[in-house]
C-alpha positions in Angstrom: 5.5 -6.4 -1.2 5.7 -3.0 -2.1 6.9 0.2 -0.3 4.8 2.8 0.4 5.7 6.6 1.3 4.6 9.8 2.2 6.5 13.1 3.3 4.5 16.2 3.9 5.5 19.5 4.0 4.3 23.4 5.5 5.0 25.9 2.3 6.4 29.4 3.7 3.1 30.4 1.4 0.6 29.1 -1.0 1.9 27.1 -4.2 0.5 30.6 -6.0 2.8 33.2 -4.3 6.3 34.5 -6.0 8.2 33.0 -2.5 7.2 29.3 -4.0 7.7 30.3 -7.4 11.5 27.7 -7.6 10.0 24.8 -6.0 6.3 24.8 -7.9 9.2 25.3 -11.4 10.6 22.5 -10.6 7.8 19.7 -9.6 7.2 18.7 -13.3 10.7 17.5 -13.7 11.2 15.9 -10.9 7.6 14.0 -11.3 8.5 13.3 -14.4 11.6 11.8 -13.4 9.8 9.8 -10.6 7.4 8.2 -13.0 10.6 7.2 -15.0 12.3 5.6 -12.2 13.8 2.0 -12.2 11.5 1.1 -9.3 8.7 3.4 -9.1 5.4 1.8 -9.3 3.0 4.9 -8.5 2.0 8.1 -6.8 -0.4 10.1 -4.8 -2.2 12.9 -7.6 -5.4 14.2 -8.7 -7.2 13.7 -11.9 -5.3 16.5 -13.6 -2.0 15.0 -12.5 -1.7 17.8 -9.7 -0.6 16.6 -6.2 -0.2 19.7 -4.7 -4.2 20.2 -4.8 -4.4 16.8 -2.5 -5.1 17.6 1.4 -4.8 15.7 4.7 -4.0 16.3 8.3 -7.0 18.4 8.2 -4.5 21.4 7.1 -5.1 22.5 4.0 -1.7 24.6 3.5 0.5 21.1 3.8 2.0 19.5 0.5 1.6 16.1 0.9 3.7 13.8 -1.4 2.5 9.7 -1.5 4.1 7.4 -3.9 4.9 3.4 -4.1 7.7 2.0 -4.6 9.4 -1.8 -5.6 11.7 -1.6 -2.7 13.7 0.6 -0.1 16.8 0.6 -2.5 14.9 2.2 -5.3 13.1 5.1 -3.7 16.6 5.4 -2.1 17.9 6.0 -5.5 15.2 8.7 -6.9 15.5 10.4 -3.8 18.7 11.1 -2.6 19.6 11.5 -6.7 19.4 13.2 -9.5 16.6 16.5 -9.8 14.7 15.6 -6.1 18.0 15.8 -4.4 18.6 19.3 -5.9 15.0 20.1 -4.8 15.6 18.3 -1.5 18.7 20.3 -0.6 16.7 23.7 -0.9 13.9 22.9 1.1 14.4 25.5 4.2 13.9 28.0 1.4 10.2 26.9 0.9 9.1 24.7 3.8 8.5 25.2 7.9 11.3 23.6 9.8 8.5 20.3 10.9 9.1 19.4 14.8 7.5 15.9 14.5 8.0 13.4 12.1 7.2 14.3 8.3 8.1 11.4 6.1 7.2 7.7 7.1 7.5 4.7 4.9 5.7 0.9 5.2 5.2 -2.0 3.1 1.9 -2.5 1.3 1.2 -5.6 -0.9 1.7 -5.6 -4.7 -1.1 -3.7 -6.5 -2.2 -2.1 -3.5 -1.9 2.0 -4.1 -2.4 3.8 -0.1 -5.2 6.2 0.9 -4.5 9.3 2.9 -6.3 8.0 5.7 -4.2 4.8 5.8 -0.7 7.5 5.5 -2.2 9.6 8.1 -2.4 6.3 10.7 1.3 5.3 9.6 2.6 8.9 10.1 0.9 9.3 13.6 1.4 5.8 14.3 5.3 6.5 13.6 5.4 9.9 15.5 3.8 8.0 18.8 5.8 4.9 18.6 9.0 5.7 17.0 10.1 3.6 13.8 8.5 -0.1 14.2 7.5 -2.6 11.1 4.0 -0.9 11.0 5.9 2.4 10.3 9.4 3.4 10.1 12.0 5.5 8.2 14.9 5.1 6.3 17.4 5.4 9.2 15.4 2.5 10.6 14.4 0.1 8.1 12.4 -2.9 8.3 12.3 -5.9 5.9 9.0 -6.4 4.6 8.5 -10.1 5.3 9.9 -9.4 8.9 7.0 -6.2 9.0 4.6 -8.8 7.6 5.1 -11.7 10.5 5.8 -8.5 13.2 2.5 -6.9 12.8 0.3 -9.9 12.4 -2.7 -8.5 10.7 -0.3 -6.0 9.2 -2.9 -4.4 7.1 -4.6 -3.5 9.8 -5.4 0.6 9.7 -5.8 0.0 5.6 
């Protein structure tokens, strides 16, 4: 098993204005040091490499960042670490404060890379039911052979 995530985001203004002009300087570093990771498997981008050009929720001014991981502990690691965390740390200076839920995480199986329709059910699924093996957080964990035998047909929505 593998762990999937996705964390979306409302720019103050398009990727192209001078308000955006730190955070879009700084998104081929820190991809670059994603793709490097000890643990990082794969993520969400178009043809060109862009992922800020991919669009769900039916908003097309969201972000929306997807990636795959080897486990919990090693997205843990790139995230809270290293060139995201500086990123991470200024986000109020680019982003909407988000009211609802706007990063959800859930275990896929190995070789299996996530649609946007499937992170779309998970994030919805997590902002109706709260953190549960079909969708959860990292505050609220689950195992992914305990998500697995929870669930039953947990690849249901894929």
């Amino acid at each position: 098993m593998h762990l999937a995530q996705l964390n979306i985001g409302l720019p103050i203004a398009p990727v192209t204005e001078p308000e955006l002009a730190g955070f879009v300087a700084g998104l081929e570093s820190v991809n670059a040091e994603a793709d490097a990771a000890p643990g990082f498997v794969w993520r969400l981008q178009t043809e060109d490499g862009d992922a800020t050009a991919v669009r769900a929720f039916g908003d097309d001014r969201l972000l929306v960042n997807m990636s795959v991981w080897t486990s919990i502990e090693a997205l843990g690691d790139y995230v809270y670490n290293g060139l995201h965390r500086a990123i991470m740390v200024r986000r109020r200076e680019w982003f909407v404060p988000m009211r609802e839920a706007f990063q959800v995480l859930w275990w896929v199986p190995e070789g299996h890379f996530p649609t946007v329709a499937e992170a779309e059910d998970r994030l919805a699924h997590l902002r109706e039911h709260g953190p549960t093996p079909y969708a959860f957080t990292f505050r609220r964990p689950f195992d992914g052979d305990v998500a697995a035998a929870a669930t039953g047909d947990w690849m249901c929505g894929v």
